[in-house]
DRENDRENPA-608219 format. One record per residue (C-alpha): residue number from 1; residue in one letter; chain; x, y, z. Coordinates in steps of 0.001 Angstrom, whole numbers, plus 500000, padded with zeros to 6 digits. Each point is the difference from the previous one (the first is absolute). Example, Ala and Ser with C-alpha at 12.3 -4.5 7.8 and 13.67 -1.06 7.14 Angstrom:
{1, "A", "A", {512300, 495500, 507800}},
{2, "S", "A", {501370, 503440, 499340}},
***
This chain:
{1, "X", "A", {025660, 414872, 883353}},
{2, "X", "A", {500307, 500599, 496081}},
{3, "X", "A", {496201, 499777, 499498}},
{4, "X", "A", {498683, 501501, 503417}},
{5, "X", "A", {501593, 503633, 499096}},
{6, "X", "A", {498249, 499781, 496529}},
{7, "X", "A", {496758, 498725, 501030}},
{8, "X", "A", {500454, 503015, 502579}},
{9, "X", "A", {501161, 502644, 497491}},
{10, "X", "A", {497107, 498782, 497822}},
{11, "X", "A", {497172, 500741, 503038}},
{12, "X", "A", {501955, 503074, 500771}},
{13, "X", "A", {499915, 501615, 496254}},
{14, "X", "A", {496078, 498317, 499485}},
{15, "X", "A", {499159, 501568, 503480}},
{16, "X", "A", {501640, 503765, 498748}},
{17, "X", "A", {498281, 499589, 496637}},
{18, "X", "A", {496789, 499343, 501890}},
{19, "X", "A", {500345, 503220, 502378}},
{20, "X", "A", {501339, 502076, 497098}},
{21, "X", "A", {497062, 499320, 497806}},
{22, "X", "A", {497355, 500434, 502369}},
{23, "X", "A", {501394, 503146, 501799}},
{24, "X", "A", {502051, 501624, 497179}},
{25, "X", "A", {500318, 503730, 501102}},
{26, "X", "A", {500904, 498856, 503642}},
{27, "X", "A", {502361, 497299, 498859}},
{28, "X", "A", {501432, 502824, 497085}},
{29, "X", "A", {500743, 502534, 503165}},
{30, "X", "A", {501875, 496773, 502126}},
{31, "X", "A", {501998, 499017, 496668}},
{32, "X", "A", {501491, 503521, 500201}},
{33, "X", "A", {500922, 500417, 503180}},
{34, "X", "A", {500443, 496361, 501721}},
{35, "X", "A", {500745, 496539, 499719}},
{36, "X", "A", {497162, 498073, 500403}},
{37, "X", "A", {499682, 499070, 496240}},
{38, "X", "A", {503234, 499473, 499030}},
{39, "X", "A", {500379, 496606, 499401}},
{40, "X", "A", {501368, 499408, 496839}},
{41, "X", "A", {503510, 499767, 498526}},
{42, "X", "A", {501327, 500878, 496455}},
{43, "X", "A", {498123, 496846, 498387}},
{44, "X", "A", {498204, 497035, 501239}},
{45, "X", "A", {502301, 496881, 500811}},
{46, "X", "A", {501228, 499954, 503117}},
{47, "X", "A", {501161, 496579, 501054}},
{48, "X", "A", {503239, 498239, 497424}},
{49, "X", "A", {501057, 496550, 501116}},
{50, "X", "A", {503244, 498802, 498421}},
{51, "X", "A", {500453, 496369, 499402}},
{52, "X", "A", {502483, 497775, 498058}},
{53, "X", "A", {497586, 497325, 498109}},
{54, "X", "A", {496676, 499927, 497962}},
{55, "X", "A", {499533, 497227, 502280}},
{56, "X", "A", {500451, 501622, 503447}},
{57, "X", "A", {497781, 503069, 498790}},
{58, "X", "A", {497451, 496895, 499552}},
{59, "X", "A", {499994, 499270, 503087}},
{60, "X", "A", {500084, 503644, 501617}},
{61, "X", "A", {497185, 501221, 497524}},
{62, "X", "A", {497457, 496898, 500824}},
{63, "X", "A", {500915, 500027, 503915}},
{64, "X", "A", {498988, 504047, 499799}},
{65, "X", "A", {496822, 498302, 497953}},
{66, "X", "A", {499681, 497888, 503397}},
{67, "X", "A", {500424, 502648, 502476}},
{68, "X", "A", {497502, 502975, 498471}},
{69, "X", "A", {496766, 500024, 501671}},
{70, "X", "A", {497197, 498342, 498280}},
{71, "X", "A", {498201, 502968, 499366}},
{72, "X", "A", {502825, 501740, 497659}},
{73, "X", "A", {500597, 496592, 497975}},
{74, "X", "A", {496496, 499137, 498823}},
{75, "X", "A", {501284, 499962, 496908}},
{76, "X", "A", {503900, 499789, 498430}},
{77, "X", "A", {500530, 500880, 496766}},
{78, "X", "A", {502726, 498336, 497257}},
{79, "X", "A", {500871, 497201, 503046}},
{80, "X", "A", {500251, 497574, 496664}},
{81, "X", "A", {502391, 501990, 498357}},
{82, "X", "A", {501744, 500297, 503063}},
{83, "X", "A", {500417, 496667, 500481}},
{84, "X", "A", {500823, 499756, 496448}},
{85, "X", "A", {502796, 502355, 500218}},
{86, "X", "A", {501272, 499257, 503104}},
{87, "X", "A", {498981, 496402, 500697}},
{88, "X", "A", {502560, 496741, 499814}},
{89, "X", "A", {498996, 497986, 496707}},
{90, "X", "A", {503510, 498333, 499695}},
{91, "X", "A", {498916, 495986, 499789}},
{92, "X", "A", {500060, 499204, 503537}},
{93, "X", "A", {501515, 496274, 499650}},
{94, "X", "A", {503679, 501481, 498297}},
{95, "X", "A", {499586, 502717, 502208}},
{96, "X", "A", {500239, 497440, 502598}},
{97, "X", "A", {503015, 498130, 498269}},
{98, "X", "A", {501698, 502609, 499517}},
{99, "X", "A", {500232, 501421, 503383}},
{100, "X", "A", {500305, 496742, 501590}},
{101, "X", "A", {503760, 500391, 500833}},
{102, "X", "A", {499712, 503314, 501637}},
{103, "X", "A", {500068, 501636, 502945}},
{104, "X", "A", {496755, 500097, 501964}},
{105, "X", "A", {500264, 504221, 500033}},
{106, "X", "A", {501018, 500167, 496137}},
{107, "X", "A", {496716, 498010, 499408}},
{108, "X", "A", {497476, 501697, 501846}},
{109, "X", "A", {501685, 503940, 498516}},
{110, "X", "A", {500122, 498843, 496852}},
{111, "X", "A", {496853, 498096, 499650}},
{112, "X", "A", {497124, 501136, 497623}},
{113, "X", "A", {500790, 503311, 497453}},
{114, "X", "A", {503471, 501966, 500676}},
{115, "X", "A", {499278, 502833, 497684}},
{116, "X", "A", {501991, 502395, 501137}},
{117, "X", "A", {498202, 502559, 498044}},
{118, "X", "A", {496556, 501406, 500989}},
{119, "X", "A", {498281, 502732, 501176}},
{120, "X", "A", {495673, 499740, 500956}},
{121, "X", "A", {498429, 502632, 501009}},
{122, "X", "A", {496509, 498907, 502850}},
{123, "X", "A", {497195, 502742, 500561}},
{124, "X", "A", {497417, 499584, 503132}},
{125, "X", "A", {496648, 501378, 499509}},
{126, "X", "A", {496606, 499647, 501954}},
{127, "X", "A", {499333, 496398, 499127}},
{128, "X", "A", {502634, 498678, 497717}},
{129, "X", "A", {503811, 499855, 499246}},
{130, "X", "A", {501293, 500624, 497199}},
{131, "X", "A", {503440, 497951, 498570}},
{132, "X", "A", {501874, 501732, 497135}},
{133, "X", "A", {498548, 503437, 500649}},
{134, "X", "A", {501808, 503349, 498460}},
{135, "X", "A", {502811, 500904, 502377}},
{136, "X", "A", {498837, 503411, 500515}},
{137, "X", "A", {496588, 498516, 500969}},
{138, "X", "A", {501758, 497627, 502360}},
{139, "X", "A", {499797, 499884, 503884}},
{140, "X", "A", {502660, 497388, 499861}},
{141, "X", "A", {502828, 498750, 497654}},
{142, "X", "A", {502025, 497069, 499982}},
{143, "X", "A", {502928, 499744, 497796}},
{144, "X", "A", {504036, 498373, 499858}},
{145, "X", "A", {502764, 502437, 500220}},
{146, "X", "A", {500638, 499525, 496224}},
{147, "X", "A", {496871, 501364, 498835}},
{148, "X", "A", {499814, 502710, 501381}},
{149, "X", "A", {503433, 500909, 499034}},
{150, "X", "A", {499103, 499415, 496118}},
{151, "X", "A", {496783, 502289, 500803}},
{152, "X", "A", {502226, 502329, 502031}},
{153, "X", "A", {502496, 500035, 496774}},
{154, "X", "A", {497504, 499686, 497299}},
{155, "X", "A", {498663, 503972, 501974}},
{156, "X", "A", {503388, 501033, 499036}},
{157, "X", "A", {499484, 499684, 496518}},
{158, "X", "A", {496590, 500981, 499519}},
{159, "X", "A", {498530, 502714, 502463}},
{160, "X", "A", {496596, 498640, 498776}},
{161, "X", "A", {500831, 496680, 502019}},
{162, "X", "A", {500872, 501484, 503382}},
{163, "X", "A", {499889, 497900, 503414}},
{164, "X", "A", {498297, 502837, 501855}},
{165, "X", "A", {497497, 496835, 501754}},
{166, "X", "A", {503487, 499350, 502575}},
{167, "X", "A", {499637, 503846, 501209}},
{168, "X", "A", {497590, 499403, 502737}},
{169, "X", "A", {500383, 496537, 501482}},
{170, "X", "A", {499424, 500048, 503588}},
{171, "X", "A", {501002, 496153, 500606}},
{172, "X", "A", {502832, 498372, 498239}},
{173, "X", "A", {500337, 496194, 500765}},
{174, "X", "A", {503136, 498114, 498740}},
{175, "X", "A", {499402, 496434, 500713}},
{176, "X", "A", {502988, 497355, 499245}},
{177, "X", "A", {502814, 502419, 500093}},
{178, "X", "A", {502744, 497481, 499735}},
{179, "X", "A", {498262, 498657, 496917}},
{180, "X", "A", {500284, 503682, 498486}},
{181, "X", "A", {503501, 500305, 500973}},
{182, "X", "A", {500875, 496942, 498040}},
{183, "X", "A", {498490, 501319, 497244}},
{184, "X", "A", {500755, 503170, 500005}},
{185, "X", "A", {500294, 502829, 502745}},
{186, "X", "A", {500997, 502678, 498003}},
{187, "X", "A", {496204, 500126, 498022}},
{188, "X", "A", {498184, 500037, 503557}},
{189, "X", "A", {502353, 503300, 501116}},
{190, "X", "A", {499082, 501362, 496228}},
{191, "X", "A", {496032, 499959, 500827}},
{192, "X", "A", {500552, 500918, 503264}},
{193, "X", "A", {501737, 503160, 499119}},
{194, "X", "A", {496814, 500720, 497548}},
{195, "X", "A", {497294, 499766, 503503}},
{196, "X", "A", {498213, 502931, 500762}},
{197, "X", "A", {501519, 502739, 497718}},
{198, "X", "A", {497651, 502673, 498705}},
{199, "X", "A", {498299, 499048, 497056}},
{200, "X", "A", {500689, 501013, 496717}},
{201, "X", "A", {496513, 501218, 499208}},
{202, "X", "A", {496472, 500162, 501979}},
{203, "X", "A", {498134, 496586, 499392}},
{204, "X", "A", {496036, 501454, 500970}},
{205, "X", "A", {500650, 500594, 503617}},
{206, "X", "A", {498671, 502475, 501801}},
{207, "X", "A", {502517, 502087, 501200}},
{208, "X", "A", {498328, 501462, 502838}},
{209, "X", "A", {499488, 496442, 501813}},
{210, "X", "A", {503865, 499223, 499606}},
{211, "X", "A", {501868, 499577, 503412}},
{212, "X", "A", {502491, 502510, 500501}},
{213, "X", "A", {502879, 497798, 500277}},
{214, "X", "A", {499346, 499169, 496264}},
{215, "X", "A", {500081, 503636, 499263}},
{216, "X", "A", {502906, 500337, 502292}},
{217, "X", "A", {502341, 497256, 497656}},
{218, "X", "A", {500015, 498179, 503733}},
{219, "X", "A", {497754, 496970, 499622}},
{220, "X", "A", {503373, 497365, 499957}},
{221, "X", "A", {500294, 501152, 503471}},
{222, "X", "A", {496280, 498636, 500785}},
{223, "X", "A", {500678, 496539, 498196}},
{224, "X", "A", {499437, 497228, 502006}},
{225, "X", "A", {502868, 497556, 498697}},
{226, "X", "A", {500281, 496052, 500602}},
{227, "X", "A", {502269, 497676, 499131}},
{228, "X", "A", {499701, 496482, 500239}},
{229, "X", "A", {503004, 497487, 498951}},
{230, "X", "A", {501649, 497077, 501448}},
{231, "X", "A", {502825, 501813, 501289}},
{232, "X", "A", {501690, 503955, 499554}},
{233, "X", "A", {503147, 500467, 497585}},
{234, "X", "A", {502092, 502781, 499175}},
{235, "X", "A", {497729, 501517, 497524}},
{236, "X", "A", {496965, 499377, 501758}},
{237, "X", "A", {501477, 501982, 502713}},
{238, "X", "A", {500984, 502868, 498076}},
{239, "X", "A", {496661, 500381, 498566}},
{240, "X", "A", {498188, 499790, 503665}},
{241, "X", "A", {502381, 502677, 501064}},
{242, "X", "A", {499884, 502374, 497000}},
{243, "X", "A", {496708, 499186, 498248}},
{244, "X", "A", {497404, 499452, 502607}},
{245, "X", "A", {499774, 503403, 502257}},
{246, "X", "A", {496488, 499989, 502004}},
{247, "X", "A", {500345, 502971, 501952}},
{248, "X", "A", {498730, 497599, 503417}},
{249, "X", "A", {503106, 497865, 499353}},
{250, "X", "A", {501088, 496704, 498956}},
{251, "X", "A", {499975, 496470, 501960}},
{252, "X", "A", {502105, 496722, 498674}},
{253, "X", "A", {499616, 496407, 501076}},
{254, "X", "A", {504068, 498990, 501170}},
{255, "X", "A", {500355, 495749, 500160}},
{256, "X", "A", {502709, 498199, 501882}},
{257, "X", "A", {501234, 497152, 497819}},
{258, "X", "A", {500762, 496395, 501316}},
{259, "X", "A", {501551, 499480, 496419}},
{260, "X", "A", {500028, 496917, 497446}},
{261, "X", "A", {503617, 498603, 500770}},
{262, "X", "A", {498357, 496618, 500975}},
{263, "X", "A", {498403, 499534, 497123}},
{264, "X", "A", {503590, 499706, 498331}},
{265, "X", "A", {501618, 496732, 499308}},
{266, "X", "A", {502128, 499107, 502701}},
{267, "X", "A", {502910, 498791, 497962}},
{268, "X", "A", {500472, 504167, 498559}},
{269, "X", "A", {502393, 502021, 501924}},
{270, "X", "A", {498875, 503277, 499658}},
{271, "X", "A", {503171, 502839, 500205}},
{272, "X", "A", {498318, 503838, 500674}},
{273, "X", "A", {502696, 502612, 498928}},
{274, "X", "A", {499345, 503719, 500823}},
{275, "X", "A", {501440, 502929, 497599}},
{276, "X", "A", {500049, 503077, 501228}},
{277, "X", "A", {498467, 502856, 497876}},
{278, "X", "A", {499887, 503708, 500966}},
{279, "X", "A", {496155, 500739, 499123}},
{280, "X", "A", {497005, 498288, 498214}},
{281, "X", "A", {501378, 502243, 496964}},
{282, "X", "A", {503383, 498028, 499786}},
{283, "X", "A", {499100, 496473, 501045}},
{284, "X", "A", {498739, 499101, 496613}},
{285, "X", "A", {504322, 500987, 499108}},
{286, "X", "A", {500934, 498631, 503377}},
{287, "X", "A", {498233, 496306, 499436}},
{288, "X", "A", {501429, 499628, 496271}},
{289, "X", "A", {503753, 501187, 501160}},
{290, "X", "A", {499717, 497611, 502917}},
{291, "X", "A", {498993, 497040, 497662}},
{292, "X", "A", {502870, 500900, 497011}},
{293, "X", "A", {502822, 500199, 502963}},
{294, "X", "A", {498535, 497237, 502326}},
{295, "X", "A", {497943, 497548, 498329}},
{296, "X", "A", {500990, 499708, 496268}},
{297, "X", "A", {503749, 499477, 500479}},
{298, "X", "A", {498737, 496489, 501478}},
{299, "X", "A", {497366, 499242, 497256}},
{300, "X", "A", {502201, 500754, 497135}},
{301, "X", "A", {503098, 497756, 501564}},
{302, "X", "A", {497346, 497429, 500046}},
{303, "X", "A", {499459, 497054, 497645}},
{304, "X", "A", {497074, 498510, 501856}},
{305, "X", "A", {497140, 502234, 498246}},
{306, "X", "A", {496349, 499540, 501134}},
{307, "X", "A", {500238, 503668, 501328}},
{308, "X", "A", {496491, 501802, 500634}},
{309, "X", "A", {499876, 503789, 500495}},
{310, "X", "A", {497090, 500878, 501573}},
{311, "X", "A", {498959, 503788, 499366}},
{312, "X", "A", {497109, 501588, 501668}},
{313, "X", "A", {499660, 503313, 497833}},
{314, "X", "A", {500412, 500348, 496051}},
{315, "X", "A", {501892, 502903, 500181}},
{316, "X", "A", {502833, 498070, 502412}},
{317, "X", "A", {499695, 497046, 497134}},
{318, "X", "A", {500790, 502009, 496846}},
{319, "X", "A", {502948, 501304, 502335}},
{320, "X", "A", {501335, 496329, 500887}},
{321, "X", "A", {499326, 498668, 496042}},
{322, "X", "A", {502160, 503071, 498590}},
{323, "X", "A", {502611, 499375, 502344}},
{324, "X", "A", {499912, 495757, 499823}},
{325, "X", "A", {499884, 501204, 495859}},
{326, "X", "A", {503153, 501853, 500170}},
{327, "X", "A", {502053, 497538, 502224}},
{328, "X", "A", {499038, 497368, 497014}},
{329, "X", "A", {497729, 497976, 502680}},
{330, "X", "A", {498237, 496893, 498744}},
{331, "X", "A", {496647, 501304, 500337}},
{332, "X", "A", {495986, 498899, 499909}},
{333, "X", "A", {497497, 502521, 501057}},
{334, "X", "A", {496706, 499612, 501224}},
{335, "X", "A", {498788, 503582, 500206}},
{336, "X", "A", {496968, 502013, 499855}},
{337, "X", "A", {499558, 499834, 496455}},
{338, "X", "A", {501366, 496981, 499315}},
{339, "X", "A", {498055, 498492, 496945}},
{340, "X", "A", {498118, 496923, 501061}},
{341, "X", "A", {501681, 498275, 496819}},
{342, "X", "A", {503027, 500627, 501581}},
{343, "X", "A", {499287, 499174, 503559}},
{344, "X", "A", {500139, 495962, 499101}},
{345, "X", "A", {503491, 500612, 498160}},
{346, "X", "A", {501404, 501875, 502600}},
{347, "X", "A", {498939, 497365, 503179}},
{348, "X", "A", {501679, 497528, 497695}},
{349, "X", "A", {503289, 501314, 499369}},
{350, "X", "A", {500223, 500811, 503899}},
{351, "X", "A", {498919, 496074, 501033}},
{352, "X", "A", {502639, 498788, 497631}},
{353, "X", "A", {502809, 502036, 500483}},
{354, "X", "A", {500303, 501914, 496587}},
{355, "X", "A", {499521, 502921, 501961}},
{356, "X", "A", {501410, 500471, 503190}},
{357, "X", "A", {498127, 503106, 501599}},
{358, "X", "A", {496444, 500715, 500285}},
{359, "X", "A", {498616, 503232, 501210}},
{360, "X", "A", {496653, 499623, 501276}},
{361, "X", "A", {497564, 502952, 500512}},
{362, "X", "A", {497000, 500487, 502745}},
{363, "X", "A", {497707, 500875, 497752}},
{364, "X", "A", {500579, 497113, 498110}},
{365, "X", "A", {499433, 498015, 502818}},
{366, "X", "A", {497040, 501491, 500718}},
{367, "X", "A", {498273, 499301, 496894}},
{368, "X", "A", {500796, 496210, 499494}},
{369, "X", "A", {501876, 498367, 502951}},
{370, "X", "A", {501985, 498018, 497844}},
{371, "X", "A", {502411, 497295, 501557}},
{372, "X", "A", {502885, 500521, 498639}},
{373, "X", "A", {502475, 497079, 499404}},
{374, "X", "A", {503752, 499937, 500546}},
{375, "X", "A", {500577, 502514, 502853}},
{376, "X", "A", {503147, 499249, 501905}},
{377, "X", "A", {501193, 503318, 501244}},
{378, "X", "A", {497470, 502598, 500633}},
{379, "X", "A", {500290, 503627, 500373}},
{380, "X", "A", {497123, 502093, 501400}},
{381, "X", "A", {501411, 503605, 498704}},
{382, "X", "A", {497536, 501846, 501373}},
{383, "X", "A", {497066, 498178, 502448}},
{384, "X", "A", {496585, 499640, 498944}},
{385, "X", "A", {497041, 501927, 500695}},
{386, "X", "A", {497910, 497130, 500394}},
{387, "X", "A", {500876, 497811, 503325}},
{388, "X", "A", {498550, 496613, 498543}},
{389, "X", "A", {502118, 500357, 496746}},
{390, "X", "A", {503272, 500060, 502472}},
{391, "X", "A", {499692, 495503, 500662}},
{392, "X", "A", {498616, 499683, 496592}},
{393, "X", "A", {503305, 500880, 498024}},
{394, "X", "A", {502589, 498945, 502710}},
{395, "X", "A", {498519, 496629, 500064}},
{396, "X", "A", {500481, 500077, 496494}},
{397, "X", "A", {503876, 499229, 500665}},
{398, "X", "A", {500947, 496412, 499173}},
{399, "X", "A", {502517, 497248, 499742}},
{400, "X", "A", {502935, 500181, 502817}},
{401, "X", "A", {499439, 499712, 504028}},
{402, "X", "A", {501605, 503245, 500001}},
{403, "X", "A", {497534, 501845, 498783}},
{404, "X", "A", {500525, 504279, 500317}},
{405, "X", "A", {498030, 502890, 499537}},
{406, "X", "A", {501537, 503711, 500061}},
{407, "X", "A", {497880, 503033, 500776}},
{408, "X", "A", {500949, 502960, 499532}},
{409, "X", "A", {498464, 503142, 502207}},
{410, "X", "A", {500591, 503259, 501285}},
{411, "X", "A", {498699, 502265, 503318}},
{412, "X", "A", {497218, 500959, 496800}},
{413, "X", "A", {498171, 496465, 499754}},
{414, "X", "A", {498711, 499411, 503659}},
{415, "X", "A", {496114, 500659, 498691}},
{416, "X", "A", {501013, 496511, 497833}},
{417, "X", "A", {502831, 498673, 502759}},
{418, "X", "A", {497682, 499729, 502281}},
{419, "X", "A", {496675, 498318, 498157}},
{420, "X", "A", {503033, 497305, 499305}},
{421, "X", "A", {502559, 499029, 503215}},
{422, "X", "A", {497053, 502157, 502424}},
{423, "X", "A", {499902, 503656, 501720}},
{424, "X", "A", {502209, 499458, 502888}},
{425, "X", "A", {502593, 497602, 497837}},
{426, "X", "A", {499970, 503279, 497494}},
{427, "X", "A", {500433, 502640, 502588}},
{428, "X", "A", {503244, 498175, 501548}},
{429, "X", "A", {501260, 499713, 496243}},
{430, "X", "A", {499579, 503412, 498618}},
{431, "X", "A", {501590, 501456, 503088}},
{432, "X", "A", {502582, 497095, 500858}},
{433, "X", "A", {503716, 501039, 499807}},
{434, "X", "A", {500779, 496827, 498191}},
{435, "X", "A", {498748, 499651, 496184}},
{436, "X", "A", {499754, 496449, 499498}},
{437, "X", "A", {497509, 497580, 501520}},
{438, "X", "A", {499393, 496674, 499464}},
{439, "X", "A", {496620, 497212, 500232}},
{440, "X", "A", {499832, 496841, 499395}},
***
């Protein structure tokens, strides 16, 4: 879709710039008084496609290579550097060791470069494409949320340096949005907020071929958004319902979930508890009172250790470690930031007992899918985003036949309830008069 509206903005502009310089005092009188030659925005790029990895935007950029019609790829320019750049030149045989022990899906995302930082801009012309072009020159950029944040910041600093190549994009794809949510939503809302602005300055276009809706500071309403992602979260959501307002409307792909309870060792009783929590506002308050009055009193009476917390969101971790700090709690963390010369010191001490609580983050799952050792009691604080990582850390639990897992959740998790026990199994929970259910 991507590359038929620029190869058909590109015949539309050549096919203007043909009538206009054969028939100039005609074409002068219709550019003055109709809109047959407006076809241009405030500068050239019109399609951005968002992705997480150097080594997705591999992919994307040579299947667009693929999918061009012979006659406008007789020749493409820099494709060394390209692969160069953005190319997987790890040694393939400890590539292969390495990710031996891990899941299938963590394999095939992570395989090749995982830059998380690049930006390429890719100009179509007659007979050739061009890789690496100027921005401004660009029919199409591809780039990760990051950097186009540091170019959106960096144009806060320096006028010079501005971003003014986002103000007419006509397309915006953002392919892998779970991927960018684990990384980090809050850039993708930053360069979304930065689409189709006016422009700082003119950048040699001519005015008079500029679609009024430009002019009219209403092109975001003509943006054709689409986001692609292996399933919808809170923040996702808010940015489909805020951020992407095509004045035809909006459509969204809802699944029914069957769930991944059977892929959960038998021998784990799994206990559900439901807090209650007046708005999304206050659950965040409502989850962390519910675990100091409910679920602490029994850890801390405890002498068993081998207790794993496992937080979905850094903001609810840094909550939990401050509190589990002040109460004096024998503590590990595997967090975010966690130094990797820490991370083998900190699995230790939880496998042997010198510490007795672990808290365990999603995004540190994510990135390494460790198995951790020594988990006798686990805790999911808050659920994960990601329905496969749900079996992965409850049949971490080991040791004793009665094996338990707590989760916590309120009315405010059923877009993650129900990728985990199913839709209709989530439905009857969220609105069920009791607050405790059990599976086994």
């Amino acid at each position: 879709m991507q590359l038929n509206h620029i190869l058909r903005t590109r015949a539309l502009v050549t096919k203007n710039d043909s009538k206009l310089g054969k028939h100039w005092e005609n074409a002068k009188d219709n550019l003055l008084c109709g809109d047959e030659f407006l076809d241009h925005g405030f500068t050239r790029p019109k399609v951005l496609i968002l992705l997480p990895f150097r080594s997705i935007a591999n992919r994307a950029v040579n299947r667009l290579i693929q999918l061009t019609p012979g006659a406008y790829k007789v020749n493409v320019e820099h494709m060394s550097r390209f692969s160069d750049e953005f190319g997987n030149h790890d040694d393939e045989d400890n590539v292969n060791t390495q990710k031996s022990s891990k899941p299938p899906d963590h394999q095939a995302l992570f395989d090749g470069n995982v830059d998380d930082k690049f930006m390429i801009g890719i100009k179509f012309t007659r007979k050739s494409i061009k890789l690496f072009s100027d921005f401004y020159s660009s029919d199409l950029i591809v780039a990760s949320p990051l950097a186009l944040l540091k170019k959106i910041e960096e144009s806060k600093r320096d006028k010079e340096k501005n971003v003014d190549y986002l103000s007419s994009i006509e397309v915006l794809i953002i392919d892998h949005a779970d991927v960018i949510a684990m990384q980090n939503w809050a850039f993708l809302t930053s360069v979304l907020e930065k689409l189709n602005c006016i422009p700082s300055k003119q950048h040699g276009t001519d005015i008079m071929r500029i679609r009024k809706w430009y002019l009219d500071g209403h092109a975001r309403f003509y943006r054709q958004t689409i986001v692609l992602g292996g399933y919808a979260n809170p923040d996702i959501n808010a940015s489909f319902n805020r951020q992407c307002v095509n004045y035809q409307g909006k459509v969204k792909l809802i699944c029914q979930y069957k769930g991944v309870l059977p892929k959960v060792s038998g021998q784990v009783r799994q206990i559900y508890q439901r807090f209650d929590a007046d708005s999304v506002a206050e659950a965040d308050n409502a989850r962390l009172d519910y675990f100091v009055q409910k679920v602490f009193p029994k850890i801390k009476d405890s002498d068993e250790g081998g207790v794993m917390l496992f937080i979905s969101s850094y903001y609810e971790y840094v909550r939990l470690r401050n509190f589990l700090k002040s109460q004096n709690a024998s503590l590990c963390l595997l967090g975010d930031y966690t130094e990797p010369r820490d991370v083998t010191r900190m699995r230790n001490w939880f496998r042997n007992g010198e510490k007795k609580i672990m808290l365990y983050t999603q995004r540190f799952h994510f990135y390494h899918r460790y198995k951790i050792g020594g988990v006798r009691n686990l805790i999911i604080y808050s659920l994960p985003e990601r329905k496969e990582f749900f079996p992965e850390v409850v049949n971490m639990l080991e040791g004793t036949d009665d094996m338990t897992c707590t989760v916590l959740f309120s009315q405010f998790d059923q877009l993650q309830l129900e990728r985990i026990v199913g839709t209709t199994p989530a439905r009857r929970m969220i609105t069920s008069e009791k607050g405790v259910f059990v599976f086994c």
